[in-house]
C-alpha positions as CSV (number, residue, x, y, z in Angstrom):
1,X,6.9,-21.5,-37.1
2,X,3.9,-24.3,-37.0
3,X,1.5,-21.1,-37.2
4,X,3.2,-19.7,-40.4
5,X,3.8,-22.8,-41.9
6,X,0.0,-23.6,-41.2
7,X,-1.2,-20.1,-42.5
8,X,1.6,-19.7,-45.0
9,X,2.1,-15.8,-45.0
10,X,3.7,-13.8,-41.9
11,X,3.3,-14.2,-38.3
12,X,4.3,-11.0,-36.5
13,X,5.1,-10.2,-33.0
14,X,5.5,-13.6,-31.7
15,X,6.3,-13.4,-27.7
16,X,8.3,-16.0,-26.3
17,X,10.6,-16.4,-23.3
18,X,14.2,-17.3,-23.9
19,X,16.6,-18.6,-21.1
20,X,19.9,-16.2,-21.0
21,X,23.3,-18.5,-20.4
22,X,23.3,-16.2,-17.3
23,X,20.2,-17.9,-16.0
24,X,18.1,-15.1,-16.4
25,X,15.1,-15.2,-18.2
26,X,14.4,-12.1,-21.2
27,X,11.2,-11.4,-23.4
28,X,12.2,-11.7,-27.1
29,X,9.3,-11.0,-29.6
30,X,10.1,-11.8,-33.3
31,X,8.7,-11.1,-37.1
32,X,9.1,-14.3,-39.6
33,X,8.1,-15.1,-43.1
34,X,8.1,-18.1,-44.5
35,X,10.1,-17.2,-48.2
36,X,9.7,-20.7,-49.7
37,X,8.1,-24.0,-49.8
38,X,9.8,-26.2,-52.0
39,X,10.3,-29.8,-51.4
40,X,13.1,-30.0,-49.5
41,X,11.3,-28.0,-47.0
42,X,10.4,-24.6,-45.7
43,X,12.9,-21.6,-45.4
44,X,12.4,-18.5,-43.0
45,X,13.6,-14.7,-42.5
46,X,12.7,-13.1,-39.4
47,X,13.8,-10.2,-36.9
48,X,14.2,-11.5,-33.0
49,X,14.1,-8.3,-30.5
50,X,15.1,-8.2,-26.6
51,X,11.8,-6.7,-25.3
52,X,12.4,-7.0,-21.5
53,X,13.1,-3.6,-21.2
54,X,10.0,-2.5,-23.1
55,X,7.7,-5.7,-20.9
56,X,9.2,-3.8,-17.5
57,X,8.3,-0.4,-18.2
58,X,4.5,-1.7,-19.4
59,X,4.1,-3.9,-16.3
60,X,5.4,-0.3,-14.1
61,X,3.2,1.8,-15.9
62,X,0.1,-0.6,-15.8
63,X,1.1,-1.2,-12.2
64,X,1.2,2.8,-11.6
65,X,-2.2,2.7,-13.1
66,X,-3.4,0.2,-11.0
67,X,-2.7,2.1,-7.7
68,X,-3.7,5.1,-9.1
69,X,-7.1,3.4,-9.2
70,X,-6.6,2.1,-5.8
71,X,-6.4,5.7,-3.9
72,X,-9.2,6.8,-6.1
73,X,-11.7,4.1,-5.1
74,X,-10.3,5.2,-1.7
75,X,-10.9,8.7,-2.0
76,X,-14.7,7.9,-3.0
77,X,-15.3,5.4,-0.4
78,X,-14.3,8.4,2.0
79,X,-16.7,10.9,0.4
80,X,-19.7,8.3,0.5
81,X,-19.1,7.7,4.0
82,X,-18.9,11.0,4.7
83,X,-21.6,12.4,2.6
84,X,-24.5,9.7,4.0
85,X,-22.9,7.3,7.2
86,X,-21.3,10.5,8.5
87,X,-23.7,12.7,8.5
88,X,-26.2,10.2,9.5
89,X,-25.1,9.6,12.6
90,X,-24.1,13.1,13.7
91,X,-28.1,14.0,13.1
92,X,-28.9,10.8,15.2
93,X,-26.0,12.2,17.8
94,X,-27.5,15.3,17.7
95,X,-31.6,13.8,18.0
96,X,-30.5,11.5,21.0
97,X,-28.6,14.6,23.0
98,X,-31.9,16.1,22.7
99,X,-34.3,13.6,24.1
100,X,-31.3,12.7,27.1
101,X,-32.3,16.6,28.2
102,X,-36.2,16.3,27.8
103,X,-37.2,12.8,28.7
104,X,-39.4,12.8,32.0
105,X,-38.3,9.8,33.2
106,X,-34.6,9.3,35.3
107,X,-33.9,5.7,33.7
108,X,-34.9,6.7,30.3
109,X,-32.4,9.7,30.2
110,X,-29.4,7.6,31.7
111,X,-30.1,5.3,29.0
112,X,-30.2,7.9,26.1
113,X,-27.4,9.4,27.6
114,X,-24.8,6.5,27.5
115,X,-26.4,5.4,23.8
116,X,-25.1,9.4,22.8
117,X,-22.4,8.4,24.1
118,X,-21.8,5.2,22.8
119,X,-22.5,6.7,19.5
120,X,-20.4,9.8,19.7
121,X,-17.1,7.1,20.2
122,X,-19.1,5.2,16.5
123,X,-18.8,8.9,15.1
124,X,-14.9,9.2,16.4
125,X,-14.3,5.7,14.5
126,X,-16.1,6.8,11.5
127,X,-14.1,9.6,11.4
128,X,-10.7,8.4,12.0
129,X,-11.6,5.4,9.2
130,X,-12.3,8.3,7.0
131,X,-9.1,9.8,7.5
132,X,-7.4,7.0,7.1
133,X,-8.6,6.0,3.8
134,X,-8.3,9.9,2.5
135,X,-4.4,11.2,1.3
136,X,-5.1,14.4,1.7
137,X,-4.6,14.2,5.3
138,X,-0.5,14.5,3.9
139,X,-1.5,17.3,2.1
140,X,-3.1,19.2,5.6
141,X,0.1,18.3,7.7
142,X,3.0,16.7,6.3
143,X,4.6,13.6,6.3
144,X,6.0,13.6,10.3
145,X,2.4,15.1,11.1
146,X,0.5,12.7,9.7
147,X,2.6,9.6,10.8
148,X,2.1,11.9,14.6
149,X,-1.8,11.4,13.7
150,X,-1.3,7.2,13.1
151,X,0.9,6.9,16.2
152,X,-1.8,8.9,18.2
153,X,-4.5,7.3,17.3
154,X,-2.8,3.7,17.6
155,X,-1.7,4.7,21.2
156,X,-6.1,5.5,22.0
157,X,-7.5,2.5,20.7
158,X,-4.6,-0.1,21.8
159,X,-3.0,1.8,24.9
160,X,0.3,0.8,23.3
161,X,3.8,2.9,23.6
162,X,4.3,4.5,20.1
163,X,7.6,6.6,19.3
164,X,8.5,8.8,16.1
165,X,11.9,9.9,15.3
166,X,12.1,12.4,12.8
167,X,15.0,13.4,11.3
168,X,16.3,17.3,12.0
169,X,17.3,17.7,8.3
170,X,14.9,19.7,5.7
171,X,14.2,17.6,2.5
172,X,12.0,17.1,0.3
173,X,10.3,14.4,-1.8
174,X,7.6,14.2,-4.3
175,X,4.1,13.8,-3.8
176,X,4.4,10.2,-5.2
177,X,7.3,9.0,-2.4
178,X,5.1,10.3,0.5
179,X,2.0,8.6,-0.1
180,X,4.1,5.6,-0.7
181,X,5.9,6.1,2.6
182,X,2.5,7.0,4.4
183,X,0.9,3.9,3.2
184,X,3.3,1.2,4.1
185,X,3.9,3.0,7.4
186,X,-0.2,2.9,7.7
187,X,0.2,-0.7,6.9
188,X,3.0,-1.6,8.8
189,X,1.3,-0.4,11.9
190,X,-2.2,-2.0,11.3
191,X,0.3,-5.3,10.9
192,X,2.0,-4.8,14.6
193,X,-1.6,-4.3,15.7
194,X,-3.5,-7.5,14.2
195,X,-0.6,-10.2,14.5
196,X,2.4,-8.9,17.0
197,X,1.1,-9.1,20.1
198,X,3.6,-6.5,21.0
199,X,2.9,-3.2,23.3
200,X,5.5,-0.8,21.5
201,X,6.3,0.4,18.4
202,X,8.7,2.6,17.1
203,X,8.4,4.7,13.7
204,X,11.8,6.2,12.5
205,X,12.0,8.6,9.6
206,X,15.5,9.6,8.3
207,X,16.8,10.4,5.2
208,X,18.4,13.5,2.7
209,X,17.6,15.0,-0.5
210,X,18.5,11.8,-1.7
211,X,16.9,8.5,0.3
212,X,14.6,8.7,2.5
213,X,14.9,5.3,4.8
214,X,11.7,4.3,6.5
215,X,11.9,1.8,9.8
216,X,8.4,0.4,12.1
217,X,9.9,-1.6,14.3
218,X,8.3,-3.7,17.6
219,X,8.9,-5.8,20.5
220,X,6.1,-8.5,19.4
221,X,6.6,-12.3,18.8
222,X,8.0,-11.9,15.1
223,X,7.1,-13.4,12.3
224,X,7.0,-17.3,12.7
225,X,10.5,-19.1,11.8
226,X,10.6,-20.1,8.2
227,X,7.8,-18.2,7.4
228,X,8.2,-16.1,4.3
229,X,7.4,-12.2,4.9
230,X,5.1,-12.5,1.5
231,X,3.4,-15.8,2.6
232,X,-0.5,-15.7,4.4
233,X,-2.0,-13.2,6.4
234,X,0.3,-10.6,6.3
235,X,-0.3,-8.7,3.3
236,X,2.3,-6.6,2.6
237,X,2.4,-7.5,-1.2
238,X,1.1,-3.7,-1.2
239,X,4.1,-2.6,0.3
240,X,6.4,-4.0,-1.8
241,X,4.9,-2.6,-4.6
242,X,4.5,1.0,-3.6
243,X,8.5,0.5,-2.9
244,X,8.9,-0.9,-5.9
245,X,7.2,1.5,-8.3
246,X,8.8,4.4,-6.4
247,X,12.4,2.4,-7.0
248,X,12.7,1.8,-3.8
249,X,13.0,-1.4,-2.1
250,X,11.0,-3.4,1.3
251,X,12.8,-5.7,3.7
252,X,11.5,-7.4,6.3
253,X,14.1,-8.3,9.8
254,X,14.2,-9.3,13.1
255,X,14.0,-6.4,15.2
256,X,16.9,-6.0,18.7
257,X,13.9,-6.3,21.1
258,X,12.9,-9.5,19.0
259,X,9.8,-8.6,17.2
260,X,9.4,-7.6,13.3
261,X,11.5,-4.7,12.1
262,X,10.1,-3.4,8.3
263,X,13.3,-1.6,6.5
264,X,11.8,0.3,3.5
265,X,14.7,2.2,1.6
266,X,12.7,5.1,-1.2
267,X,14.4,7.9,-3.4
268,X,13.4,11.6,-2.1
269,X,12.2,12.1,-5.8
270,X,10.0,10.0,-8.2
C-alpha cells in the first residue's frame, strides 16, 4: 500500500506470502487502487487471488525445463567426446599396435605393447563414460537391459556382487518415467560406490501398469546417524527431483543387512 500511496495510481500484481491458520504457507498476488485521498486518510479497492496453484505448476514446468537442459548438455558432451577424445585415441590405439609389431628392438615392443594395452582399458573407460552420460542406451535395450549394463559394469571395475530382480509382469511406462528411473538408479549406484564401503548391491524393479517401485539397496556402513539424506556429499537432490517432477516420491532407509536402502515410488505414466 506504501508503493500506491507513494505513486498514487494502481499497483498490480503484488506477490506476497500469507500464513494459512492451518500453518501452511499460500502465494496470494493482489490488484489495489487507491480511490481517494482526502484528509481523513487514504481508501483502497483491490482483488487478492490464491496463486499457489498457478506458483507450483511454473516452478514444475521451469523445473521440467531445467532438466530437459540437463540431458541435452549431456547428450552433447557425449557427442564431443566421441567425435574428437574417442576417436583420438582409437587412431593412437591403432598407431601403437602397429609399431608393437615392427619395432626391432625386444624391450621397445614390450613396452609399446603394454602402453596399447593400457590405452585400450582408457578407450573401454571412455566408452563406458559415454554411455553413461547418453539416454539412448534405454532406447537400444530397455529399462531391465540397461540397469543389466550398470550392474555389469559396476561388478568389472569394483569386483562387487550386484543382483537385479525384475519383475515377470509386462508394463509399460512413458519415456519420461524411465529416464527418471534410469538416472536415480545410475546415481544410486555411483553413491554405493563412492561412500558405502559395501561389496553388494541389490537393484529391484517391480511394479504394474500403475507404480512402478524402484529399490538399490547394500550391505555398506549407512548413512551416518543423524545425518540428513539431503545434507553434504551425497547429492541426491537430483533424485528427488526426477521423482518429484514425474509425481513420484524418494526415500531414503536403513537397509536389513545394515547399509542404505533408496525406496523410489514413480507412476507407470507421466
Amino acid at each position: 500500500m506504501e508503493q500506491i500511496i507513494a505513486r498514487g495510481k494502481s499497483e498490480r500484481s503484488i506477490p506476497y506470502r500469507v500464513l494459512h491458520k492451518d500453518g501452511t504457507w499460500r502465494m496470494h498476488s493482489s490488484n489495489a487502487s487507491m480511490i481517494s485521498d482526502g484528509a481523513t486518510g487514504h481508501s483502497f479497492i483491490g482483488i487478492a487471488r490464491d496463486m499457489t496453484d498457478q506458483y507450483r505448476i511454473e516452478r514444475e514446468l521451469e523445473a521440467l525445463r531445467v532438466a530437459g537442459q540437463r540431458e541435452e548438455e549431456r547428450i552433447a558432451i557425449a557427442r564431443d567426446l566421441h567425435d574428437d577424445l574417442s576417436q583420438e585415441l582409437t587412431g593412437l590405439h591403432i598407431e601403437l599396435a602397429s609399431l608393437s609389431r615392427t619395432a626391432p628392438e625386444f624391450e621397445t615392443r614390450r613396452r609399446l605393447t603394454a602402453m596399447k594395452e593400457e590405452l585400450g582399458n582408457t578407450i573401454a573407460s571412455v566408452r563406458g563414460i559415454l554411455a553413461e552420460l547418453r539416454s539412448d542406451v534405454l532406447d537400444e535395450l530397455g529399462l531391465e537391459g540397461s540397469v543389466r549394463w550398470l550392474l555389469r559394469n559396476l561388478r568389472r571395475k569394483s569386483g562387487m556382487i550386484c543382483r537385479l530382480d525384475y519383475s515377470p509382469e509386462l508394463f509399460t511406462m512413458s519415456p519420461m518415467v524411465a529416464l527418471a528411473a534410469y538416472r536415480i538408479i545410475q546415481e544410486a549406484l555411483n553413491n554405493v560406490v563412492r561412500h558405502s564401503c559395501a561389496n553388494s548391491v541389490r537393484v529391484r524393479i517391480m511394479g504394474n501398469n500403475d507404480q512402478l517401485r524402484i529399490t538399490v539397496s547394500d550391505n555398506g556402513v549407512g548413512m551416518p546417524e543423524g545425518q540428513d539424506a539431503d545434507a553434504g556429499h551425497y547429492g541426491i537432490a537430483g533424485m528427488r527431483e526426477r521423482a518429484r517432477l514425474c509425481g513420484g516420491s524418494l526415500q531414503f532407509t536403513k537397509s536389513k543387512s545394515g547399509g542404505t536402502k533408496v525406496l523410489a515410488m514413480l507412476p507407470a505414466e507421466k
